[in-house]
C-alpha positions in Angstrom: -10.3 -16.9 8.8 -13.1 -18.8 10.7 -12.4 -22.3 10.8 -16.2 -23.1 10.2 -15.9 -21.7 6.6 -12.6 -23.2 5.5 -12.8 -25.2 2.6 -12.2 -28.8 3.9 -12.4 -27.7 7.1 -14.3 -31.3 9.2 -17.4 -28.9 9.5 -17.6 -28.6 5.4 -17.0 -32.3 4.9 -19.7 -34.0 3.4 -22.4 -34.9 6.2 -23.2 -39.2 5.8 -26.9 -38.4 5.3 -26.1 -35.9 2.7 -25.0 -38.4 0.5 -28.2 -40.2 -0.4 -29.4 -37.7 -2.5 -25.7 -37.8 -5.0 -26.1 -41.8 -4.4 -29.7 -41.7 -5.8 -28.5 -39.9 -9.2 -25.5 -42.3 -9.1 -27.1 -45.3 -9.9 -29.7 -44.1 -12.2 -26.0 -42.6 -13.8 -25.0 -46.3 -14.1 -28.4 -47.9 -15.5 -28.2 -45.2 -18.2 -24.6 -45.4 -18.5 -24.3 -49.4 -18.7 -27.5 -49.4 -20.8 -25.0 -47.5 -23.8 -22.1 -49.7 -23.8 -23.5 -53.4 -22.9 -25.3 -53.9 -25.8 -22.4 -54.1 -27.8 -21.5 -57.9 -27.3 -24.8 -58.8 -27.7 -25.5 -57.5 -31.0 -24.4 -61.1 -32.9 -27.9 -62.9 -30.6 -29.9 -60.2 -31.2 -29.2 -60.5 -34.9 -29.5 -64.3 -34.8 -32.8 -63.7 -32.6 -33.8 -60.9 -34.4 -33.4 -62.4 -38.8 -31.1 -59.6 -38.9 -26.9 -59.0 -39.9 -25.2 -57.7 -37.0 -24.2 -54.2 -38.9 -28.2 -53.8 -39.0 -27.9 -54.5 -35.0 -25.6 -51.8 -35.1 -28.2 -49.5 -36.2 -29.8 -49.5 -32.1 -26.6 -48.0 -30.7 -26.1 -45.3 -33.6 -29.9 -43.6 -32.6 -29.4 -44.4 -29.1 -27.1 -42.0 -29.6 -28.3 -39.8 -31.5 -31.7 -39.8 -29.3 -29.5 -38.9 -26.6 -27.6 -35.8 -28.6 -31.1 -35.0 -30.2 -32.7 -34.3 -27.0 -29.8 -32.8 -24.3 -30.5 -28.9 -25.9 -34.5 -29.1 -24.1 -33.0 -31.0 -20.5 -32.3 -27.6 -19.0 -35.2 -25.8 -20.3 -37.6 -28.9 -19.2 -35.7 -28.9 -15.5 -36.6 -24.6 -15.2 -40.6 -25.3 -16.4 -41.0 -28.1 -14.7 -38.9 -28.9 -11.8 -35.8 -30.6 -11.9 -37.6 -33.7 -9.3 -40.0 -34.4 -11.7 -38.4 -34.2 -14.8 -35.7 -36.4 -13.4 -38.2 -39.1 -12.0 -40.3 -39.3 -15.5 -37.0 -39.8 -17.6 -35.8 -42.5 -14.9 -39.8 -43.7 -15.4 -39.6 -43.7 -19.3 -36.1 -45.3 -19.6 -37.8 -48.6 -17.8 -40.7 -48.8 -19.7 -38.2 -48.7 -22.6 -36.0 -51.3 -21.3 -38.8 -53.6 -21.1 -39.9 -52.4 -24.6 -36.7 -53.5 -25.9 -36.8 -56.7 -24.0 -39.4 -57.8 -25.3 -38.9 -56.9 -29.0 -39.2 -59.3 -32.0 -38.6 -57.2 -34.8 -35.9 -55.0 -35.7 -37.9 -52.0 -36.4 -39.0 -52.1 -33.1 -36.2 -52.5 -31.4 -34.8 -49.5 -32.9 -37.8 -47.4 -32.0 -37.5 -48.3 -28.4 -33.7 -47.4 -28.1 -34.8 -44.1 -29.8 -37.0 -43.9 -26.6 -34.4 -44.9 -24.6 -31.7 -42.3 -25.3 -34.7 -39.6 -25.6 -35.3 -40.9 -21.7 -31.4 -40.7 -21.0 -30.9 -37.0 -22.5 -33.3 -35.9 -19.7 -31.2 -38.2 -16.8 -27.5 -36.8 -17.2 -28.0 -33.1 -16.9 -31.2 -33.1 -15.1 -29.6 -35.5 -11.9 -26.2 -33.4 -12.2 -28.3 -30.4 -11.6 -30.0 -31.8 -8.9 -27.3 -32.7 -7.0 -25.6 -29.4 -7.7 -28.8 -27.6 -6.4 -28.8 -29.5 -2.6 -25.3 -29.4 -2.1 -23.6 -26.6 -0.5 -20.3 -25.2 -2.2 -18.0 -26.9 -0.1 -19.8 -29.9 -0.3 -19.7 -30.4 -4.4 -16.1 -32.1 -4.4 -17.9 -34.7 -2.5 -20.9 -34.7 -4.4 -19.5 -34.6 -7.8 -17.0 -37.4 -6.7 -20.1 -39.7 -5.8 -21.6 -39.5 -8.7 -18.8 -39.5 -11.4 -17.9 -43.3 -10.8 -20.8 -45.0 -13.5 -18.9 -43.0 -16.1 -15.8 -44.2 -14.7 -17.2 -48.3 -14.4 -20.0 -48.4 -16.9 -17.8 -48.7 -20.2 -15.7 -51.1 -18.9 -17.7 -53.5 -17.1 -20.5 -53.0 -20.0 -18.9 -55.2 -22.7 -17.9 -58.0 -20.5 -21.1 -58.0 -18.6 -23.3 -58.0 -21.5 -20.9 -60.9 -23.2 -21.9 -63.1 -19.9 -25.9 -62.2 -19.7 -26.1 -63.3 -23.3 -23.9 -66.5 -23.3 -25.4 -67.8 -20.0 -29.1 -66.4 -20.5 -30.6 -64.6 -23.3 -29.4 -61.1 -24.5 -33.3 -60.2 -23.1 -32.1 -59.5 -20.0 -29.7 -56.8 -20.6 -32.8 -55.0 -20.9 -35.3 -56.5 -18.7 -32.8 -56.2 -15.7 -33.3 -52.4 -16.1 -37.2 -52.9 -14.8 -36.4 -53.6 -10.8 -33.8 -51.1 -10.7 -36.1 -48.7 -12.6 -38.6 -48.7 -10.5 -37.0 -48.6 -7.4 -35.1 -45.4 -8.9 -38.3 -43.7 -9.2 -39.6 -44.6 -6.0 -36.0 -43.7 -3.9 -36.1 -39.9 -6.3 -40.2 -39.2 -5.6 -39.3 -40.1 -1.4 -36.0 -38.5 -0.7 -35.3 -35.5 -3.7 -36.4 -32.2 -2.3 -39.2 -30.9 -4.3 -38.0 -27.4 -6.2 -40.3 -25.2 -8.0 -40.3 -24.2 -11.3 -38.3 -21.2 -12.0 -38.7 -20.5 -16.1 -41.8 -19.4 -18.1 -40.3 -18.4 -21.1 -41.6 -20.2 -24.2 -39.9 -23.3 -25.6 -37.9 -22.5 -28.7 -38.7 -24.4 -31.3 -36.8 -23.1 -33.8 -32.8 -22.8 -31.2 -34.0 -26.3 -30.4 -34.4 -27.6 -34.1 -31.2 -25.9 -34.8 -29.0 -27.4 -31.9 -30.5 -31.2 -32.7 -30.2 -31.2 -36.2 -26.2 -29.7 -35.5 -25.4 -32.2 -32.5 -27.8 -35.2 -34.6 -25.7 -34.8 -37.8 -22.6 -34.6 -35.6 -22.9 -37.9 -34.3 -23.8 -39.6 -37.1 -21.9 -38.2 -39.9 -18.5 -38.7 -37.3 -19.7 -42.5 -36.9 -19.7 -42.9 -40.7 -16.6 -42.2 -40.7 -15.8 -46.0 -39.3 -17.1 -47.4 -42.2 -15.4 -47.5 -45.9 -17.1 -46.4 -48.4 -18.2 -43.1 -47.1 -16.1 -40.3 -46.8 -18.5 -37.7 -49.3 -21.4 -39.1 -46.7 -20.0 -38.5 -43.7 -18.1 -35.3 -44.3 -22.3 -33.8 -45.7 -23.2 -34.1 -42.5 -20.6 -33.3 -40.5 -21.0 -29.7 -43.3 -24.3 -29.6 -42.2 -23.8 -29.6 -38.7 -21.5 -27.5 -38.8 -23.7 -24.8 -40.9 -27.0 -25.5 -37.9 -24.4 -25.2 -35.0 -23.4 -21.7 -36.4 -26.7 -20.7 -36.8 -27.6 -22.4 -33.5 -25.0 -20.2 -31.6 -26.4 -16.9 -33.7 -29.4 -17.1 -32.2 -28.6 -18.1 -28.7 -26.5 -15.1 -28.4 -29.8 -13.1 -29.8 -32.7 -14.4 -28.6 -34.0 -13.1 -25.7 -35.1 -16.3 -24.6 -32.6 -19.1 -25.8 -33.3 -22.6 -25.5 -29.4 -22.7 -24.6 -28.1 -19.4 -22.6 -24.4 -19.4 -23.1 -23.9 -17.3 -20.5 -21.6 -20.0 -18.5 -19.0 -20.5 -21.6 -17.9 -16.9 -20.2 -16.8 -18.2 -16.9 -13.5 -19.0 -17.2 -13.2 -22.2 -14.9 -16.4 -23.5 -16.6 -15.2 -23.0 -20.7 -11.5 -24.3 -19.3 -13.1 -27.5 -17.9 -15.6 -28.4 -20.1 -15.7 -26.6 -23.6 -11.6 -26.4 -24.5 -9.0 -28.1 -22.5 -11.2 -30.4 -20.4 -13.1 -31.3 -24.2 -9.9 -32.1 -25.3 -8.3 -34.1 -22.6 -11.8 -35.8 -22.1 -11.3 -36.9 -26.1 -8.0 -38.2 -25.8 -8.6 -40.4 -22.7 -12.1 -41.7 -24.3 -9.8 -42.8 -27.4 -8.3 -45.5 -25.0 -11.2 -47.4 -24.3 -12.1 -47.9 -28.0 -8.7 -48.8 -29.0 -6.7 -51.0 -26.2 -9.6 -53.9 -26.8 -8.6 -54.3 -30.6 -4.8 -53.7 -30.1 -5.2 -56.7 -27.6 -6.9 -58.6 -29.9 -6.0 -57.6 -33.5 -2.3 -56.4 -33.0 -1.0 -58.9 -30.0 -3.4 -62.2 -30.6 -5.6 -61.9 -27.6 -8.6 -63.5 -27.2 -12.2 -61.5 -26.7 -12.1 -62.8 -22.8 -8.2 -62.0 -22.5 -8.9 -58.4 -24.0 -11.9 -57.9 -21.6 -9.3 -59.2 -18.2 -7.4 -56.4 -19.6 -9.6 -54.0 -19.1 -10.8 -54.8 -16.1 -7.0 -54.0 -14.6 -8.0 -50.5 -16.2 -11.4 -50.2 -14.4 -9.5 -51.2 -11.2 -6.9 -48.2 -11.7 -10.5 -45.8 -11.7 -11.6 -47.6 -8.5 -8.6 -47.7 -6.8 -8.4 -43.7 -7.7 -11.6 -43.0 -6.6 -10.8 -43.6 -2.7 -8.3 -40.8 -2.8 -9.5 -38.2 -5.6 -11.6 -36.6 -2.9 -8.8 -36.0 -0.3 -6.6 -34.7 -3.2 -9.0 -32.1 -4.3 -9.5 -30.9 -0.9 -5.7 -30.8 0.1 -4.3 -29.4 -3.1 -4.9 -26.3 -5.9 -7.2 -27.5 -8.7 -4.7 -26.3 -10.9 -1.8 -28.1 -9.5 -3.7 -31.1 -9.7 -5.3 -30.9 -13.4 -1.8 -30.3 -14.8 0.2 -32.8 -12.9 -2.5 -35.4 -13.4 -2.3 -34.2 -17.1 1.0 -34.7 -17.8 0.8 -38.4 -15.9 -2.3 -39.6 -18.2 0.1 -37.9 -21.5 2.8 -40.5 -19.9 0.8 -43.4 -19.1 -1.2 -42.9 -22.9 2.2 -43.1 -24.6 3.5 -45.9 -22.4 0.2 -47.6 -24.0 1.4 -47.0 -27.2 4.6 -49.0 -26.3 3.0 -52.3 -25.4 3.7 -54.8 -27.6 4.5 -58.8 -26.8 7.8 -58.3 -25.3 6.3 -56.5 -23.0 6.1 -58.5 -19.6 2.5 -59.3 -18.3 3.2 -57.6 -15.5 4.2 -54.8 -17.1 1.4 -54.2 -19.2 -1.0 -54.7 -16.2 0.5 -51.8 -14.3 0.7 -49.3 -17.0 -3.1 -50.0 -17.6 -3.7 -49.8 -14.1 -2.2 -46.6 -13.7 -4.1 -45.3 -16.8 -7.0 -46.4 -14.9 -5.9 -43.8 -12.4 -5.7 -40.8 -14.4 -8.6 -40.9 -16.0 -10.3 -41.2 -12.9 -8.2 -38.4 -11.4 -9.3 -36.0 -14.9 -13.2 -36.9 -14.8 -13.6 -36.0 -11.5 -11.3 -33.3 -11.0 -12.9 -31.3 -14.2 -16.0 -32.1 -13.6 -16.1 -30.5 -10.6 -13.9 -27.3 -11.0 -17.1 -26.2 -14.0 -19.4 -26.3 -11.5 -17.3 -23.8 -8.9 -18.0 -20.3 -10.2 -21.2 -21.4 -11.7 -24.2 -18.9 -10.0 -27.2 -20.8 -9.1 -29.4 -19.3 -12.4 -27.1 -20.4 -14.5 -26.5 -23.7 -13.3 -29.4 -25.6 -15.4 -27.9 -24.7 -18.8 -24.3 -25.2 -17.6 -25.0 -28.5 -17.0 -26.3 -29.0 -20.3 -23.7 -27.5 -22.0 -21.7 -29.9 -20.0 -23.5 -32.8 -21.1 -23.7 -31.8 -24.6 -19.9 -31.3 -24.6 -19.3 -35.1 -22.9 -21.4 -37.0 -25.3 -19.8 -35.7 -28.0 -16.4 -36.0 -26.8 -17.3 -40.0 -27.0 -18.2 -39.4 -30.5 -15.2 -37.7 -31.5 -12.6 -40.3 -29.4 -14.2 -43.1 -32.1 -13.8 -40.8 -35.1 -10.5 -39.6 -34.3 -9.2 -43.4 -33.4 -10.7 -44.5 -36.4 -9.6 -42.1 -38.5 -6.3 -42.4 -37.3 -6.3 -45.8 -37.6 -7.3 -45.6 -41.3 -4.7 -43.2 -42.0 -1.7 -45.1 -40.4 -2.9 -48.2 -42.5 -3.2 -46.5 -45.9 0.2 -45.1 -45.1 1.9 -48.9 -45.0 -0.1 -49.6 -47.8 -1.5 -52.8 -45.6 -4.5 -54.7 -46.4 -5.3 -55.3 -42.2 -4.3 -53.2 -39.5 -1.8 -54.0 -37.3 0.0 -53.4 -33.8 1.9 -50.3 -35.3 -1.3 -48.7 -36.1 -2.9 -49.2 -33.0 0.7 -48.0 -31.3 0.8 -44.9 -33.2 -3.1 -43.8 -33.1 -2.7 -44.4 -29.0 0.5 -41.2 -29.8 -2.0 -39.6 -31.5 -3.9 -39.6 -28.7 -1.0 -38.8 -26.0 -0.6 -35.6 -28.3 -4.6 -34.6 -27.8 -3.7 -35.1 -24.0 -0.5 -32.9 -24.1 -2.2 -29.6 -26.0 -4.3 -29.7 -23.3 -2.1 -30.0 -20.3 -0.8 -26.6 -21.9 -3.9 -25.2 -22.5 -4.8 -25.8 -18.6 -1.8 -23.6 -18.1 -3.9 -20.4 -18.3 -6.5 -22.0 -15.1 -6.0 -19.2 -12.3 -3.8 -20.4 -9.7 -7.0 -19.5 -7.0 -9.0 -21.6 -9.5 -12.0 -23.6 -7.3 -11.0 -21.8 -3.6 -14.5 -21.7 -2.8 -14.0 -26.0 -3.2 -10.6 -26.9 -1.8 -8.2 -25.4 1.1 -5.3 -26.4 -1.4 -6.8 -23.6 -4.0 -7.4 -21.4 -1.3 -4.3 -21.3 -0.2 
């Protein structure tokens, strides 16, 4: 075999100037990314600020959302028409001029309509960058490139909370948003310089009618699953969860018909793809995103911790995905994907139940390196998944698979919070307890090492040669 062409071979590694492009996406990933979590801690200013209740406030993440969901179905179409450079730079544009929208905000109403603008903005930045990096980076190159520009999803959560705790104690909860407008702009100028201008490729017609389909499915989704958090509205919730259910059927019917989908599901039939990102990688991806929602409110609820202990906590979690990061790349090269998504698997099934064990016996010490080794795994499953979907993927197909990808990561998040919830609800109702306690939160984190271990055995049917064209390990 010529050495030139050997996966991981030094004349495949990723070239240093070949990473500015993956870089770019990067940090326009963690404005986007930060922007959906760090609101969170400000929500009791704004409401102050605002002459609003903080469960109102809690109104501006729900159609964040939603705007995201609503609008990920047209990102791939959008990317074909017009060129993925352009579409990427005017969501980047869009998302800034909302920031300072939001910023600058003195009613309620209009905050809300500005995060709708700001998720709409968001859906068109996920898929859109992905696909861009996808498109300028060789096949032996994409562990590299996908490893760059995995990390906001990796940081983002974690740092979010905390960081928007400290903006709005020691300034005003203003500049969560306004601190979006430098970054913005320089986003836009760095994408317009140094991303390679690609022609569109797609003149088919929008459709309207797959589109309105796949929004109202995914919108009522998201919604009707975060209901499901709050009492009193179980018949609610479980409508439009029915509903979504009914549109995502009828969605599918006519992607599979139409000659011209706005979604062609063409990549769910590549095996490495469906594996990674529509059944087992969905699943572990649900399981692991269950943590960060409920390790906080063990902390604080079921050991006594304060808010600012429970947020040092987590940062020993976000250090396990850092400290991962450095070494994911050289793992990927040197062994078989599917050594490493089953190993890894079975060590993030170990380190969830070992979660589920803390408790105040439990030395400091203790606690710290089981979160930091969580930390680890996670980063280990992101990155590894993420980039095994992309390694059969043909070029035309590429747009819509990283759609379908996107689509199937947000609402992973929004099943992790409905499942942890759920579970939590359940375990309490079963103790017949007024307040929940550590041994919900204990046995809601097993809930979650179960997800994790269905789909270590569902990753048992990846091909052993899974990702060869990627890594010498597969190859081998």
């Amino acid at each position: 075999m010529d050495r030139a062409n050997t996966p991981g071979s030094d004349q495949t590694q990723l070239a240093p100037f070949s990473r500015r492009v993956p870089l770019i996406v990067a940090a326009a990933f963690f404005m986007e990314t930060l922007d959906g979590t760090i609101v969170a801690t400000a929500l009791p200013a704004m409401a102050q600020d605002l002459h609003a209740s903080a469960l109102a406030l809690a109104d501006s993440i729900t159609v964040y959302l939603i705007a995201v969901t609503v609008f990920l179905p047209a990102a791939a179409w959008a990317s074909d028409r017009f060129g993925a450079r352009n579409v990427f730079a005017a969501a980047i544009a869009c998302f800034t001029a909302a920031s300072l929208a939001c910023g600058m905000t003195h009613s309620l109403a209009a905050l809300i309509a500005a995060r709708a603008v700001q998720g709409s903005a968001a859906a068109f930045m996920s898929p859109v960058g992905r696909l861009i990096v996808l498109r300028d980076a060789p096949k032996q190159r994409i562990i590299d490139a996908i490893g760059l520009i995995v990390w906001p999803a990796l940081v983002a959560p974690v740092i979010g909370p905390p960081l928007g705790g400290f903006i709005t104690t020691y300034a005003s909860w203003r500049w969560i948003f306004l601190l979006n407008l430098p970054l913005g702009l320089l986003g836009v100028s760095l994408v317009l310089r140094f991303v390679p201008r690609q022609p569109s490729v797609r003149q088919a017609r929008f459709d309207a009618v797959g589109f309105g389909l796949t929004s109202v499915s995914l919108a009522t989704l998201i919604y009707g699953l975060t209901l499901f958090s709050r009492t009193g509205t179980p018949l609610t919730s479980s409508t439009f969860v029915a509903i979504a259910i009914a549109c995502g059927f009828a969605a599918l019917h006519r992607a599979r018909y139409h000659p011209a989908p706005l979604l062609d599901l063409a990549a769910i039939r590549i095996p490495t793809f469906a594996l990674s990102s529509i059944t087992a990688g969905l699943l572990a991806r649900i399981a692991i995103s269950m943590t960060p929602f409920l390790l906080p409110l063990m902390f604080q609820i079921g050991l006594g911790a304060s808010a600012f202990e429970a947020g040092l906590m987590l940062l020993v979690y976000m250090a396990g995905n850092l400290a991962m990061k450095s070494t994911t790349t050289p793992i990927l090269h040197r062994f078989a994907f599917r050594r490493v998504i089953l190993l890894n698997g079975v060590l993030c099934t170990v380190t969830l139940l070992t979660c589920g064990l803390l408790s105040r016996g439990v030395p400091l010490v203790v606690a710290c390196a089981v979160l930091f080794l969580a930390g680890m795994t996670r980063s280990m499953n992101f990155t590894s998944t993420n980039t095994l979907a992309f390694a059969d993927v043909p070029e035309p197909l590429r747009a819509s698979a990283t759609t379908l990808a996107a689509i199937a990561q947000q609402a992973a998040g929004a099943i992790a919070v409905a499942i942890a919830t759920l579970s939590l609800g359940l375990f309490q109702l079963q103790r017949g307890g007024s307040q929940l306690v550590l041994e919900d939160f204990q046995r809601s984190l097993f809930v979650a090492a179960g997800l994790m271990a269905v789909s270590v055995l569902w990753s048992l049917r990846l091909d052993k040669g899974a990702g060869a064209q990627l890594s010498e390990g597969s190859a081998r």
